[in-house]
N, C-alpha and C positions, 0 to 999 in steps of 0.2 A: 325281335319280330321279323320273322321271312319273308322273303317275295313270295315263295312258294303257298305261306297261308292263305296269303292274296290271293293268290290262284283256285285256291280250290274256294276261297271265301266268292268270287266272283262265278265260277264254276256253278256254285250252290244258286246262283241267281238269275242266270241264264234267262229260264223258263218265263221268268215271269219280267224281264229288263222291261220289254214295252210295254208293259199296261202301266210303267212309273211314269209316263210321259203322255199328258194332255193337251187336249186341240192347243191350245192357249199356247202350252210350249212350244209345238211346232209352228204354230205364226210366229212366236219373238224368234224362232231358230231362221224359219223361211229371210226374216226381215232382216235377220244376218249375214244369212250367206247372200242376199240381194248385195249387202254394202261390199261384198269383199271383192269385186271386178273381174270375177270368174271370166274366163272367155271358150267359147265353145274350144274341144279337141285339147284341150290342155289334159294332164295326164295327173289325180291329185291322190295323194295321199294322207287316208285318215288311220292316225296314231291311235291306239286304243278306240277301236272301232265300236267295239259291246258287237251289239246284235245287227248294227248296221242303220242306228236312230237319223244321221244326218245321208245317207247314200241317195235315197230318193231326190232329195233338196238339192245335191251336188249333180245326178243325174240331169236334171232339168237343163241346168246350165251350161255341162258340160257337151250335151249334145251325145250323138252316136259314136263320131272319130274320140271321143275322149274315154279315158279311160278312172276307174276308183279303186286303190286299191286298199282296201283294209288290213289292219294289223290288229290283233288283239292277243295278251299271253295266255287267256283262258281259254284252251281248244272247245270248249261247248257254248261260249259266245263268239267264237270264230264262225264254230258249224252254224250256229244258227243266222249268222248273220248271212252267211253263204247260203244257207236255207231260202229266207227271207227274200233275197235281191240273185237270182239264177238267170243273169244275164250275163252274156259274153262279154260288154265292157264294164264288169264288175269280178275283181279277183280279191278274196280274202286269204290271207298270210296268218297261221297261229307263231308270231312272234316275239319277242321281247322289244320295247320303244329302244332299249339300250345295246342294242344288236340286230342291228337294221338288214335282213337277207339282201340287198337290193345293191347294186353299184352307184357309185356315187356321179350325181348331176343327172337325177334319172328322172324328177318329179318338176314337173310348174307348181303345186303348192302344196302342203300340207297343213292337216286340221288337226285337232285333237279337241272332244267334246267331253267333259268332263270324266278326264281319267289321267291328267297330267298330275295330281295328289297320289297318282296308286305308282309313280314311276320310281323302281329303286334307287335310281340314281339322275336325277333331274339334270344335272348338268352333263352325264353322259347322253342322255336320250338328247338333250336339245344338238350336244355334236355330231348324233349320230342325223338327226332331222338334216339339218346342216351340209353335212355331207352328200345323203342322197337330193338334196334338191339344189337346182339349178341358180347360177348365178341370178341374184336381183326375184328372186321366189321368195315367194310370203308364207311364213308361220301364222296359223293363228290356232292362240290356246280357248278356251270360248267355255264357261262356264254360268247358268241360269240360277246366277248366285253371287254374292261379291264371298270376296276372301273370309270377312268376318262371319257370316252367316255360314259359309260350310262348313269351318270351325266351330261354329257351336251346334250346329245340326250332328257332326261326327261326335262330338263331346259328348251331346244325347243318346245318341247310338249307343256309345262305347263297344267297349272289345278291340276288335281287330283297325276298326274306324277310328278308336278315339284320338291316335295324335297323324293322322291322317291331315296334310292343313296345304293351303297353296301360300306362296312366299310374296307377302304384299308388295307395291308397286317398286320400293326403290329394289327391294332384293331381288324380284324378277328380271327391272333393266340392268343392273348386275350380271343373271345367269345369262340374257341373251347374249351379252357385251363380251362376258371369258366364253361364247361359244362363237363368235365370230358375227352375230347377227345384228344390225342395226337395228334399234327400237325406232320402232315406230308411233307405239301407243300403246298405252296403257290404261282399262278403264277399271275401277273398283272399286263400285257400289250397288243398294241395294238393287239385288232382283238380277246380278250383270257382274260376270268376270272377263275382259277382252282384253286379250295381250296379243299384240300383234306386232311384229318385226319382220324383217327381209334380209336372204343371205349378204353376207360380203365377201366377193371371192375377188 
């Protein structure tokens, strides 16, 4: 199975990302990024952006001096995301999570909303998160699902989704720990994936 099928499998879905997502989700999303101690002017990075579902949420927070920069590998959910949010401190990246454009110690935090399962290589993307963000900077992986239910929602899918899976709690504090990251927390259940850790530099 390719990265690249991803790509165009994601590519294929652009059009239609935001109508997957209801009021409902965007309150438990809002309620999220409440807990995560945002401070205006910090500068954040979200990891597989899609179309730009969490930027306005981030926006709020971050204030005008702050900055969001999206990455996504599918150039037509990059455009759109760019589309979507045409403000000056909003910049989208069509990149790979495993080959970060960016110099390192660049970011206060980084997100990623469900699309840490579509990353070719999970413990490269988490070194590379790692790298561009700044000492004592929080990761957080954030999915509106625990780990068992997107595995058997991809399973139903099938195709391209079906061994698509996120790596339960100990083997996540695992991947933070060989990428340098100290965990912080880990939650995983129903309705709720939050993994959250901070660099150690």
């Amino acid at each position: 199975m390719s990265h690249d099928k991803h790509q165009a499998f994601y590519d294929s879905l652009a059009a239609e990302w935001d109508l997957m997502f209801t009021a409902e989700d965007f309150e438990r999303l809002s309620h999220l990024v409440e807990g995560m101690g945002i401070d205006k002017g910090w500068h954040i990075l979200d990891i597989g952006c899609g179309t730009g579902v969490l930027f306005d949420l981030l926006r709020r927070k971050i204030g005008p001096d702050g900055t969001i920069t999206g990455v996504d590998f599918s150039l037509r959910m990059a455009t759109r995301a760019h589309r979507n949010f045409p403000f000056e401190n909003v910049n989208v990246v069509d990149a790979d999570a495993t080959n970060l454009p960016f110099k390192p110690d660049t970011f206060d935090m980084a997100v990623s909303f469900s699309s840490f399962d579509n990353f070719s290589d999970p413990k490269k993307a988490l070194a590379e998160a790692h790298r561009v963000l700044r000492s004592g900077a929080q990761l957080c992986i954030i999915y509106l699902a625990s780990s068992k239910e997107l595995s058997e929602e991809h399973k139903r899918a099938g195709g391209l989704l079906a061994d698509d899976h996120l790596p339960p709690r100990e083997k996540m504090a695992e991947l933070f720990s060989l990428s340098n990251f100290k965990t912080v927390r880990i939650e995983d259940h129903p309705g709720l994936y939050l993994a959250c850790a901070v660099t150690n530099k």
